[in-house]
C-alpha positions as CSV (number, residue, x, y, z in Angstrom):
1,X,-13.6,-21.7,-4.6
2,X,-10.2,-20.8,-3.9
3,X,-9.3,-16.9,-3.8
4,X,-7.9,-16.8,-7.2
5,X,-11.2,-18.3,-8.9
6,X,-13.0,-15.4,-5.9
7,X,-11.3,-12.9,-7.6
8,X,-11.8,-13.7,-11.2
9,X,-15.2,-13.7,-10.6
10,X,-15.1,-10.7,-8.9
11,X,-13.4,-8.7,-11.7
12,X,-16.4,-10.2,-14.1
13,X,-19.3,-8.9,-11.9
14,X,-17.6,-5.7,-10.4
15,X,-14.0,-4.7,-12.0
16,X,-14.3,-1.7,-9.6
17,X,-14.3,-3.9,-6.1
18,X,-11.9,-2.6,-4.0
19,X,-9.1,-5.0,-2.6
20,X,-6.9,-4.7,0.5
21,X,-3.6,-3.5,0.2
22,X,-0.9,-5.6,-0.1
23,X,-2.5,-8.0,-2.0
24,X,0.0,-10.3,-1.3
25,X,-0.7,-10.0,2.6
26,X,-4.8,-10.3,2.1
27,X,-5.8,-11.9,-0.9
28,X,-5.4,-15.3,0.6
29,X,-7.9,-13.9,3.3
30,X,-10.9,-13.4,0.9
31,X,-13.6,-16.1,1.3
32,X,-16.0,-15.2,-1.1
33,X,-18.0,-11.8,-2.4
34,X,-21.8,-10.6,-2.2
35,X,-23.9,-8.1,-3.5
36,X,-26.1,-8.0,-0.3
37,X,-23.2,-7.1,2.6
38,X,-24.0,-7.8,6.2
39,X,-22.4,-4.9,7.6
40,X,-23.0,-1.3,8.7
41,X,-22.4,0.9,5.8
42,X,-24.6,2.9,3.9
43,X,-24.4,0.9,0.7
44,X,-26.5,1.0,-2.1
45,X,-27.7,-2.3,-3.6
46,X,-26.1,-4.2,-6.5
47,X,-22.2,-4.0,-5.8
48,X,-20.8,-6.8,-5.9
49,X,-17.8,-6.9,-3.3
50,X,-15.1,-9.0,-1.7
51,X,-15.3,-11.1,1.5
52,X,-12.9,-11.4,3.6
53,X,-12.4,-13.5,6.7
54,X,-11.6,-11.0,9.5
55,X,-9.7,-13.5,11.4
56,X,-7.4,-14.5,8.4
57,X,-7.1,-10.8,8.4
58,X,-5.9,-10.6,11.7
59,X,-3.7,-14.0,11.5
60,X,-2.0,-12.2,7.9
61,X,-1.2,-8.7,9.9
62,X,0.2,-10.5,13.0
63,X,2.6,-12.6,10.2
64,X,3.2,-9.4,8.4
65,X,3.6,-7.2,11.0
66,X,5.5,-9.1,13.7
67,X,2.8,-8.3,16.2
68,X,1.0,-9.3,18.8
69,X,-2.8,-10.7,18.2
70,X,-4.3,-7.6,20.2
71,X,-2.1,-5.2,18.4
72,X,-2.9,-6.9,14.8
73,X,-7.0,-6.8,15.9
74,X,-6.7,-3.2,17.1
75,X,-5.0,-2.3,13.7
76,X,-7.6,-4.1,11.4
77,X,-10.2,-2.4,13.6
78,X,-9.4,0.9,13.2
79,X,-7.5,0.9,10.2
80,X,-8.9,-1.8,8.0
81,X,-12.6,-3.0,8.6
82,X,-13.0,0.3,9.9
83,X,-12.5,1.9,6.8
84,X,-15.1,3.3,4.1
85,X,-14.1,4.1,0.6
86,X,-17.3,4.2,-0.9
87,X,-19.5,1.6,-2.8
88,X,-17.0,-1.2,-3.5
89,X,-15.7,-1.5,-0.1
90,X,-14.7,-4.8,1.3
91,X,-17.0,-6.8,3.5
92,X,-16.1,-8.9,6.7
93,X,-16.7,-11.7,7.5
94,X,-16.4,-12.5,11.6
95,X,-17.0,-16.0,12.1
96,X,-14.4,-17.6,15.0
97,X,-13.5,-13.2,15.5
98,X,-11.8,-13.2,19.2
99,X,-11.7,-9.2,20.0
């Protein structure tokens, strides 16, 4: 699926799903959406949220930003996946993630 069939979907099953700001930075970076999150927040079940990949994430802030890869994975770190906004918070995903 590309992300613009992702987030169709995503607006059927959870119209509420948080999405990371700018959209037009990140939304290429989301790879697919889940109701069962592999991550560490304290999340109830049945939300359906986005999935991004965490090293598109990275690659997008290092274009957007002008930065270096360490700064750009020390920003999504702290500022990004380390963020909780409640329920329909973003998921990561951390396959090829060089930190």
């Amino acid at each position: 699926m590309t992300y613009e069939e992702i987030l169709e979907a995503l607006a059927n099953y959870n119209p509420d799903a948080l999405l990371l700001e700018p959209r037009s930075v990140y939304d290429p970076c989301i790879v697919g959406m889940t109701d069962t999150p592999e991550d560490h927040w304290p999340r109830e079940p049945g939300f359906v949220v986005a999935v991004y990949d965490a090293e598109m994430c990275v690659e997008a802030i290092m274009e957007d930003g002008e930065c270096s890869y360490s700064d750009a994975a020390e920003w999504f770190s702290f500022n990004t996946s380390g963020a909780w906004m409640g329920q329909n918070t973003p998921t990561f995903r951390y396959i090829g993630w060089e930190e």
